[in-house]
MITOR-50100 format. One line per field, with one value per residue (C-alpha): z, x, y. Coordinates in Angstrom, 3 decimals, decimal comma, padded with zeros to 6 digits. Layout:
// MITOR-50100
Z = (Z ...)
X = (X ...)
Y = (Y ...)
// end
This chain:
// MITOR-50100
Z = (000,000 000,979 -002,543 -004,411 -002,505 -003,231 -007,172 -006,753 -005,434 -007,421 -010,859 -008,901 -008,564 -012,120 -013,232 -011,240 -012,521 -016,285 -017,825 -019,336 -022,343 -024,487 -023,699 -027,764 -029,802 -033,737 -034,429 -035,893 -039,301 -040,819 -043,301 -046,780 -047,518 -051,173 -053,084 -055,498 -058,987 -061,109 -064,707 -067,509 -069,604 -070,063 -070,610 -074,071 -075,046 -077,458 -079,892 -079,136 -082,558 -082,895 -083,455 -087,388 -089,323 -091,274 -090,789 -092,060 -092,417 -094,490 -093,619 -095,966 -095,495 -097,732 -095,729 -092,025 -093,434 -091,417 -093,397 -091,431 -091,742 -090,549 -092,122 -090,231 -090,451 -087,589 -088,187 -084,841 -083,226 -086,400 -086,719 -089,397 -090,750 -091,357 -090,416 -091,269 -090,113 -092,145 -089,691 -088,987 -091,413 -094,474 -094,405 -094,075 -090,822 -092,106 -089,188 -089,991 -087,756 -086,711 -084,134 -084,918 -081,437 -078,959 -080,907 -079,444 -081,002 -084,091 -085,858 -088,277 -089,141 -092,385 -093,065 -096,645 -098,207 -097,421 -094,011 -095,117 -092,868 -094,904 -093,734 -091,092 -092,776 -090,111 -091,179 -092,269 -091,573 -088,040 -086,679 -083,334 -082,051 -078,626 -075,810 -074,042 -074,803 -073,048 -072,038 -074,572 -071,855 -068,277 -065,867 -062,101 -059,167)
X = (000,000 002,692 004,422 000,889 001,042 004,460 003,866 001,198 002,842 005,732 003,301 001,340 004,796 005,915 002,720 002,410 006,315 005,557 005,735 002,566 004,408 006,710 010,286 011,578 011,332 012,094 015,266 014,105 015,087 016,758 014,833 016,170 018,492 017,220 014,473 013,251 013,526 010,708 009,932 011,861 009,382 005,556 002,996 001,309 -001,205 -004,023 -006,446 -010,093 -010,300 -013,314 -012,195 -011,834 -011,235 -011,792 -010,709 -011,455 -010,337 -011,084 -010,103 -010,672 -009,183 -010,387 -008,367 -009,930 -013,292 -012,958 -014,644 -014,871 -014,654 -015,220 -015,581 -016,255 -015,843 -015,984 -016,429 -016,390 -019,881 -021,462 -019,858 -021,204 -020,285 -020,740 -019,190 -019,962 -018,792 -019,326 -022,056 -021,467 -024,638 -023,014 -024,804 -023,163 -024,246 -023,980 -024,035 -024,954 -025,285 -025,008 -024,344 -025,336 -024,796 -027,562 -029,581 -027,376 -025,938 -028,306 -027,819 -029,684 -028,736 -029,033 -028,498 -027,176 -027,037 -029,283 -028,320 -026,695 -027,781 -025,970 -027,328 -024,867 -022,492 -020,605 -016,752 -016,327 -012,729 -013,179 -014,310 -013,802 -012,987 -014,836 -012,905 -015,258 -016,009 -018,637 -017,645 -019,099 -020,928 -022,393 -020,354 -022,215 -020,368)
Y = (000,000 002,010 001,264 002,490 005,780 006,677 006,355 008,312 011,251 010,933 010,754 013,638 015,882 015,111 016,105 019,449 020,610 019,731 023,347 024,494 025,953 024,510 025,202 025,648 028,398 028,063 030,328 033,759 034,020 037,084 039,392 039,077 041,743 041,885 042,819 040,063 040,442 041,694 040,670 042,468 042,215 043,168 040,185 040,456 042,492 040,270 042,461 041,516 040,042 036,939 033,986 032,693 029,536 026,796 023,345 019,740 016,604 013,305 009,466 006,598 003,571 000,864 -002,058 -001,647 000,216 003,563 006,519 009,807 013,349 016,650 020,235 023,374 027,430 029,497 033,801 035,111 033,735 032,381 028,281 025,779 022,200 018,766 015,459 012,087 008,654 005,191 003,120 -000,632 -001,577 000,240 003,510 007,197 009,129 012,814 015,668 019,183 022,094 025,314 028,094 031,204 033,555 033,062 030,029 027,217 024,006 023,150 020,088 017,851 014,238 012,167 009,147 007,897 004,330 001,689 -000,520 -003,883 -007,158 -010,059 -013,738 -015,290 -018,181 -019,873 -020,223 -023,698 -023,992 -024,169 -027,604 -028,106 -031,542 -033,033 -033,210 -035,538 -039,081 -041,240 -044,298 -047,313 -049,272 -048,290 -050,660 -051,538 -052,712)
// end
């Protein structure tokens, strides 16, 4: 018992001496005796000009079937063009629209060609060999 009270007063003292604040302060560092470098130079000045251009592009390749393109002119606010893309079933899906300031994004699609199902014909140089055989005869213990 004796043993129990002494820890306690010593944990009672080490608590009661623990400074409230810590002892360490960072070291102050010195102001810079320079002044930091400004640019040399002034940042560019762009005219207010709207934007204008025209752009397009065409891809036809005849070995993997890809047939796409896109056309489009731009004069400040007012954009137009087209682009199409070759569809799985044969047919041309043709894109045209227009922006002209406040209307939005207006486009109207077309289709050209006439979608191509051919009949399924299995390849016949594939013929796949069974991996499982039954057994000839049932056999009873």
């Amino acid at each position: 018992m004796i043993f129990k009270a002494t820890v306690l007063v010593a944990l009672a003292v080490a608590v009661a001496a623990r400074p409230e604040t810590p002892s360490y302060s960072p070291p102050a560092h010195p102001a810079p005796s320079y002044a930091p470098p400004s640019p040399s130079y002034n940042a560019p000045v762009y005219a207010d000009v709207p934007p204008q251009y025209n752009a397009q592009y065409n891809v036809i390749d005849d070995y993997s079937g890809n047939n796409y393109g896109h056309q489009e002119d731009r004069d400040g606010y007012n954009t137009q063009g087209t682009y199409y893309v070759q569809l799985p079933d044969g047919r041309v899906q043709k894109v045209t629209y227009y922006v002209d300031g406040d209307s939005g994004y207006v486009a109207e699609v077309t289709y050209e060609g006439e979608a191509q199902y051919p009949a399924y014909e299995p390849s016949t140089s594939y013929q796949p060999a069974p991996a499982y055989q039954p057994p000839s005869s049932p056999s009873y213990a």
